[in-house]
C-alpha positions in Angstrom: -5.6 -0.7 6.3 -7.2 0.3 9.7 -7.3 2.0 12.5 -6.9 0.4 15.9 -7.4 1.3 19.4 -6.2 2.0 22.8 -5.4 -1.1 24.7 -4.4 -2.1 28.4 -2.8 -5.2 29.6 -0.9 -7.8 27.7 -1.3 -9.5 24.3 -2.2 -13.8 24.7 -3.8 -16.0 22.3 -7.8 -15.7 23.2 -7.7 -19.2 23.6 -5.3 -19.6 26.1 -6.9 -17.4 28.9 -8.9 -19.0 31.7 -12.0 -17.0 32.0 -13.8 -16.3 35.5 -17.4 -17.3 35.7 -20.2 -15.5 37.5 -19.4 -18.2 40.7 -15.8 -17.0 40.8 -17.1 -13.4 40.7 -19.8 -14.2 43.9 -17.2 -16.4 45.6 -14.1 -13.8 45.5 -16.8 -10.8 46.6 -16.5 -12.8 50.7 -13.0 -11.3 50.5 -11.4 -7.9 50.1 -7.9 -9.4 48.9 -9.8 -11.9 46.4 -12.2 -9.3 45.2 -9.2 -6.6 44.6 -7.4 -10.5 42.8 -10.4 -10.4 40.7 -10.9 -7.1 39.6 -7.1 -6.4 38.5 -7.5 -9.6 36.7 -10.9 -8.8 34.9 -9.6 -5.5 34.3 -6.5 -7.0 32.5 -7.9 -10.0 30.8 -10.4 -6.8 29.2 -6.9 -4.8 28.2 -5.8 -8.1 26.6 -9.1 -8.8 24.4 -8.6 -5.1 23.2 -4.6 -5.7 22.4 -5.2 -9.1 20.6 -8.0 -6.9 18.3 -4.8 -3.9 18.4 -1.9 -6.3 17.5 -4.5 -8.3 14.4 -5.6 -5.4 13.3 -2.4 -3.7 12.7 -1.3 -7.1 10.9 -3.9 -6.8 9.1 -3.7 -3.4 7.7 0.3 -4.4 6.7 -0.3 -7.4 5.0 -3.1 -5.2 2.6 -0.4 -2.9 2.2 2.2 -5.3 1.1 -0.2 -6.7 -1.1 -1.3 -3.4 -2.3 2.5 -2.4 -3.0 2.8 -5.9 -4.5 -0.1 -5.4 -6.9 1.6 -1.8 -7.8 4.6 -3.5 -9.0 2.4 -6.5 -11.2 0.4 -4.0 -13.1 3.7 -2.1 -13.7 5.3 -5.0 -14.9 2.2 -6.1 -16.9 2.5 -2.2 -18.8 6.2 -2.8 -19.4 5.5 -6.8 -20.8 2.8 -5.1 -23.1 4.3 -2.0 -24.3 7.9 -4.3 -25.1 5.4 -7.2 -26.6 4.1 -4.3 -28.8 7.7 -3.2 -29.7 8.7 -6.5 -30.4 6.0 -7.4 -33.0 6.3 -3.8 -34.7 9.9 -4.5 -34.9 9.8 -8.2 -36.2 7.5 -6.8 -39.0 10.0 -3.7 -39.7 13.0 -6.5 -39.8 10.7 -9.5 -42.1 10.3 -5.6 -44.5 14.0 -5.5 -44.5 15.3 -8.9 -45.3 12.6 -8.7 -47.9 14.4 -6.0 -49.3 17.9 -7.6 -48.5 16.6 -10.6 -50.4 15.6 -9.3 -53.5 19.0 -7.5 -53.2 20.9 -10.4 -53.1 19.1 -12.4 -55.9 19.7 -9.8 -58.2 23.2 -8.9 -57.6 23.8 -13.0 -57.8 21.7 -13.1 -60.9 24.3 -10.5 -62.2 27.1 -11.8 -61.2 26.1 -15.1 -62.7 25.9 -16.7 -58.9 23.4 -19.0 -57.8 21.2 -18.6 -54.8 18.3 -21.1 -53.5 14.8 -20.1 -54.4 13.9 -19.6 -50.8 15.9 -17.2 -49.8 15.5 -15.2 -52.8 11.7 -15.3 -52.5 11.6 -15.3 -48.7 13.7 -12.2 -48.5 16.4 -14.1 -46.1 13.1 -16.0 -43.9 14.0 -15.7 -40.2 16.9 -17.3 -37.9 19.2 -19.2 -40.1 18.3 -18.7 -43.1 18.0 -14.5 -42.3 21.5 -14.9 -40.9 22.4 -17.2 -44.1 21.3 -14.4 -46.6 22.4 -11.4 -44.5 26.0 -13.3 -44.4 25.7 -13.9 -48.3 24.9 -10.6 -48.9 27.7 -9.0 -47.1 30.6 -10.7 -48.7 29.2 -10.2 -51.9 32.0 -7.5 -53.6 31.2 -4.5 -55.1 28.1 -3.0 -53.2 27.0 -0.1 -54.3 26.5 2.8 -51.3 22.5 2.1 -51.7 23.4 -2.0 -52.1 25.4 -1.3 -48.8 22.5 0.5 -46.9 20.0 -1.8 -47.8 22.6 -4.7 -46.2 23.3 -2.8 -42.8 19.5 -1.4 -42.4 18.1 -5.5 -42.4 21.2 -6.2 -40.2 20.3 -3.6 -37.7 16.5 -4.5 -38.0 17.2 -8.1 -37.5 18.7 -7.6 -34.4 16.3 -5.0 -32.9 13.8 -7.5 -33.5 15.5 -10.1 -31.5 16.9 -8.3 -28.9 13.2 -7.1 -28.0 12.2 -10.3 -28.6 14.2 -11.2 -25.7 13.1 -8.2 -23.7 9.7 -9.5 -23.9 10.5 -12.7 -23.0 11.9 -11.7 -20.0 9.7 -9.0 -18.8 6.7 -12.1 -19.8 8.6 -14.0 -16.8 8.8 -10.9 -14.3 5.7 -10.1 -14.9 4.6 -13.9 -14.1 7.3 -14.2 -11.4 5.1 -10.6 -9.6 2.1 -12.4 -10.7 2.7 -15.1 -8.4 4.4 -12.8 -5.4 0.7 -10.7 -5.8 -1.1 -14.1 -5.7 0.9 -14.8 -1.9 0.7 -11.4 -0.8 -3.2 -11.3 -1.0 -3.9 -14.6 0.2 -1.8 -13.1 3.4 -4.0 -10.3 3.5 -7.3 -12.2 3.0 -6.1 -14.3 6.1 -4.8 -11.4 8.4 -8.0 -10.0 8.0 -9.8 -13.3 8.9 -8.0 -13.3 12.1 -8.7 -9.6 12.6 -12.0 -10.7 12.4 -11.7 -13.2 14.6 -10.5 -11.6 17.7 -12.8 -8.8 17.2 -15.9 -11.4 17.8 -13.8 -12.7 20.4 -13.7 -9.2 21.9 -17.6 -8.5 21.4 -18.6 -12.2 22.8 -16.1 -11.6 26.6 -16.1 -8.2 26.8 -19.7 -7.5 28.0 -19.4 -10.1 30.4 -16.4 -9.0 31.7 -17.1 -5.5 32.4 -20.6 -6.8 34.0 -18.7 -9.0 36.0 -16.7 -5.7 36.8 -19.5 -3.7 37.8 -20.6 -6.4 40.3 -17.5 -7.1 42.4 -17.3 -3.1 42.0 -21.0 -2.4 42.9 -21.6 -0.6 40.1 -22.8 -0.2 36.4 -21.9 -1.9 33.3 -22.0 1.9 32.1 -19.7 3.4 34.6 -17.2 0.6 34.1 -17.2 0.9 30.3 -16.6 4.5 30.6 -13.6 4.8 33.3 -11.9 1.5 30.9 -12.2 3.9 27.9 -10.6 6.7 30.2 -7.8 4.7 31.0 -7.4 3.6 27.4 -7.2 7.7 26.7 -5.0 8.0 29.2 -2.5 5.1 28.0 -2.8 6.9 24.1 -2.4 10.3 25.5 0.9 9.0 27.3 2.0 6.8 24.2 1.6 10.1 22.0 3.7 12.0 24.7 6.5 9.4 24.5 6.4 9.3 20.6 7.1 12.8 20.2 9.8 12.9 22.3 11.6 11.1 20.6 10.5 12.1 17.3 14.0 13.0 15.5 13.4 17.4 14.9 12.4 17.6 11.0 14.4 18.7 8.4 14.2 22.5 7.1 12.9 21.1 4.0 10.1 19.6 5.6 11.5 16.4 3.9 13.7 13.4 5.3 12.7 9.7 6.0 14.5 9.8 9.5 12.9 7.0 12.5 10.2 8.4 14.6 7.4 7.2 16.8 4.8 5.0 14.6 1.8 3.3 16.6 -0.4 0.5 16.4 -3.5 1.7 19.5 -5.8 4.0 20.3 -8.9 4.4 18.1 -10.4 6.9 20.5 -8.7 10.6 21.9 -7.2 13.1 20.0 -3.5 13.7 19.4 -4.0 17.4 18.4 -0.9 19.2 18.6 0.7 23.4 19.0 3.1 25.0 16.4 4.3 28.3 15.3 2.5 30.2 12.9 2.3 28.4 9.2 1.1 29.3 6.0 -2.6 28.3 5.4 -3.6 25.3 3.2 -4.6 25.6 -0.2 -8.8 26.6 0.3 -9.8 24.9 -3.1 -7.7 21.6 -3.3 -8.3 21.0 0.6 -11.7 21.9 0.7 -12.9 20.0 -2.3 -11.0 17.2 -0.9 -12.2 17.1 2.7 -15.6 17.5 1.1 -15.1 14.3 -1.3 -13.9 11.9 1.7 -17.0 13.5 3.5 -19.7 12.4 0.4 -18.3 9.1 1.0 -19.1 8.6 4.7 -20.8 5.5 5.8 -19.5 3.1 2.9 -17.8 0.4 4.4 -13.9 -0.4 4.2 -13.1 -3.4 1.8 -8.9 -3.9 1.0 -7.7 -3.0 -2.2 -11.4 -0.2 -2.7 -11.0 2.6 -4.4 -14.7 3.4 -5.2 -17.2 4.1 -5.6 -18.9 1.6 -3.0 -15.7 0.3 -1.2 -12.7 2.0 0.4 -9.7 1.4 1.8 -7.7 4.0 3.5 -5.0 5.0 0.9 -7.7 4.3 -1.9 -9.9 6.7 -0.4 -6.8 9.6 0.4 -6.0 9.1 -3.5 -9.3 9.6 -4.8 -10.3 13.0 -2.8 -7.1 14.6 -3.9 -8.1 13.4 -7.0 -11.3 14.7 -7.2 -9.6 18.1 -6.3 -7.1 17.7 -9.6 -4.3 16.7 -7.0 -2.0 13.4 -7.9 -1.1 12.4 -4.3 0.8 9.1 -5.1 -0.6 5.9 -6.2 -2.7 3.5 -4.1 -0.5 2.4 -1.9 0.1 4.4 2.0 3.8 4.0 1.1 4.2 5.7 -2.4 1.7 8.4 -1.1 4.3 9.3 1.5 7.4 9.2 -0.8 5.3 11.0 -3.2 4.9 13.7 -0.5 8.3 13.3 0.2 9.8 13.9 -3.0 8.0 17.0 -3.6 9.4 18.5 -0.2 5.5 18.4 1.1 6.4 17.0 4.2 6.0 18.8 7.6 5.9 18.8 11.3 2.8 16.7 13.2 2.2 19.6 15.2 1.9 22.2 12.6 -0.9 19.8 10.9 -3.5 21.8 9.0 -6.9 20.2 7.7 -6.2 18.6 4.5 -3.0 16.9 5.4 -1.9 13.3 5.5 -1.6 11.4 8.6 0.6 8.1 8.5 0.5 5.5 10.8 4.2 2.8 11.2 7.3 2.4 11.9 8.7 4.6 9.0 8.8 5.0 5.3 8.0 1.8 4.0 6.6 0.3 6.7 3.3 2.5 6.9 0.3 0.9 7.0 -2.5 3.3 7.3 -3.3 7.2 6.5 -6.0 9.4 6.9 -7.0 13.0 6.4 -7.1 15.3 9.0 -10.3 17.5 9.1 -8.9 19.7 12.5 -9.8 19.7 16.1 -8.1 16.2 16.1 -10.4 14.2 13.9 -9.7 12.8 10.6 -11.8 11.5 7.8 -10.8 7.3 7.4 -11.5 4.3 5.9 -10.6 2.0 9.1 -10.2 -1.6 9.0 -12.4 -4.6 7.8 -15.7 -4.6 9.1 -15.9 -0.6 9.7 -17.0 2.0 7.4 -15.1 5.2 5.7 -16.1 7.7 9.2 -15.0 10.9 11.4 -13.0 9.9 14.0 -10.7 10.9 16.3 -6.8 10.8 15.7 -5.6 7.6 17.4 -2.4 6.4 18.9 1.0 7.7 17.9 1.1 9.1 14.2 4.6 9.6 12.8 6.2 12.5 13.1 4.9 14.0 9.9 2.4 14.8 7.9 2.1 14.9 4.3 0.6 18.5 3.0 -0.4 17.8 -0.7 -2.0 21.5 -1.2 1.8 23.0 -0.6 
């Protein structure tokens, strides 16, 4: 789940945008209203390479979450298919004990009464499905049970239908789990091909780009360099202005740091830092935080890959669960949205701009629709595993975080 960044201009397919060529360039340069044509549209075609790589990448990162939530629920269901499967056979062998019992029972209290029952359900203790119901039926109209006689009948009749009601149980948590199977299946093929197009318009962005801001630099009369690096101010200034916007209208939080209420969530900026003021707060936990901060920093350099957790391949909640992990902490499972309801549930949640080093920045629309976190290190940089094709780094906080951050020390 990755990080994106700042972008100008508008998002088109790649495909569908008619690029100038070095004769356009030389050809609108004879005119002052044609060069200033050409320039505003370089300058935007450049903004919408960067937003096609924004929008896919953000795709991207929600499809591996869905999957990653999807994958939660399969290997819970896969637990609950086992653990009933393991109930069921236990409790078949308790029930096949106790019409054993109930047979023997029966033979001898029809022996005694000079009644006649077959041979196989006297030596079969009552057998299973008909024939259990045949002898448990037998045995219960039979007069004159004694209390034991009469505790013998009700213990294989309340066996024999443990046994098949967690046979049933298992039968049906066999097709959930099945049912999830599949949904996991469609989930990561999703991902596998969000990340393919992610992929995609990122070479498209590296193959026009350099030409583009060259082409810049020429009808501007000046350096590939100089262009690069007033686009990237511009793309500062468009986060630094998305930022503003997001926290005003960030709902105020709750008193108990909690709640789930809307706020700003962002797909740019991958460059800039959305530090932000606050009142006076208690410091973090030194131990957890530090040991934590230092784990995510051991693993610097090893590239993102979905669904890592270690210890060659990250993701970015993979990599948030481990280093809490490493510093005894449980943060939630791996998954950006259980981390945050984790965090939520334990009242851990608090203002963006009281964030300390240590806490847990989320990226999305709101609860359940987060698709990337990262751990902020102070001075507006956090520690992340990016996107497909990067590598767990230090970088600075992009775009428009929500409105909280998730404090697992507290």
């Amino acid at each position: 789940m990755g990080a994106v960044t700042a972008s100008i201009g508008i998002v088109t397919p790649a495909q569908a945008v008619d690029y100038p060529s070095w004769n356009d360039v030389q050809q609108a340069k004879s005119n002052v209203a044609n060069q200033q044509a050409m320039i505003d549209n370089i300058t935007s075609l450049i903004g919408t390479l960067q937003s096609g790589v924004d929008a896919a990448r953000v795709e991207s990162a929600k499809a591996a979450e869905a999957y990653l939530q999807a994958k939660i629920a399969l290997d819970s269901a896969t637990a609950k298919e086992a653990d009933l499967q393991k109930q069921a056979t236990d409790a078949a062998a308790k029930a096949k004990t106790s019409q054993m019992r109930a047979g023997l029972l029966a033979s001898h209290l029809a022996k005694s009464a000079g009644g006649d029952m077959t041979s196989q359900l006297m030596l079969n203790g009552g057998g299973s499905g008909d024939n259990a119901d045949k002898l448990l039926f037998q045995l219960g109209t039979m007069s004159k049970l004694t209390e034991q006689s009469k505790a013998v009948y009700e213990q294989a009749t309340k066996d024999k239908n443990a046994a098949e009601s967690l046979k049933a149980q298992a039968t049906s948590a066999k097709s959930a789990r099945q049912e999830l199977a599949s949904q996991a299946d469609t989930a990561l093929a999703a991902a596998n091909a969000a990340q393919v197009k992610a992929q995609a318009a990122l070479a498209t962005q590296e193959s026009k780009s350099t030409e583009l801001v060259a082409q810049l630099a020429a009808l501007k009369n000046t350096s590939s360099t100089v262009e690069a690096a007033y686009l990237q101010g511009e793309q500062l200034k468009a986060q630094q202005e998305a930022a503003r916007k997001a926290a005003e209208q960030a709902p105020p939080p709750a008193s108990s740091g909690g709640g789930s209420s809307s706020g700003g969530g962002g797909s740019s900026s991958g460059g800039g830092s959305s530090s932000g003021g606050g009142g006076p707060v208690a410091p973090p936990d030194g131990n957890v935080v530090d040991t934590a901060i230092a784990y995510a920093r051991s693993q610097l350099g090893k590239p993102y890959q979905l669904g890592g957790a270690g210890p060659s391949t990250w993701d970015c909640s993979g990599l948030t669960m481990k280093a809490y992990a490493y510093a005894g902490v449980y943060i939630g499972s791996h998954s950006v949205n259980n981390q945050y309801y984790t965090a939520q549930g334990r009242g851990q949640l608090v203002s963006y701009s009281a964030k300390q080093p240590g806490d847990l920045i989320f990226w999305g629309s709101g609860p359940g629709d987060f698709y990337h976190v990262g751990i902020y290190i102070g001075g507006g940089q956090m520690i992340a595993a990016p996107t497909e094709g990067d590598v767990v780094k230090i970088q600075s906080v992009w775009g428009s975080p929500w409105y909280q951050v998730a404090r697992p020390s507290a």
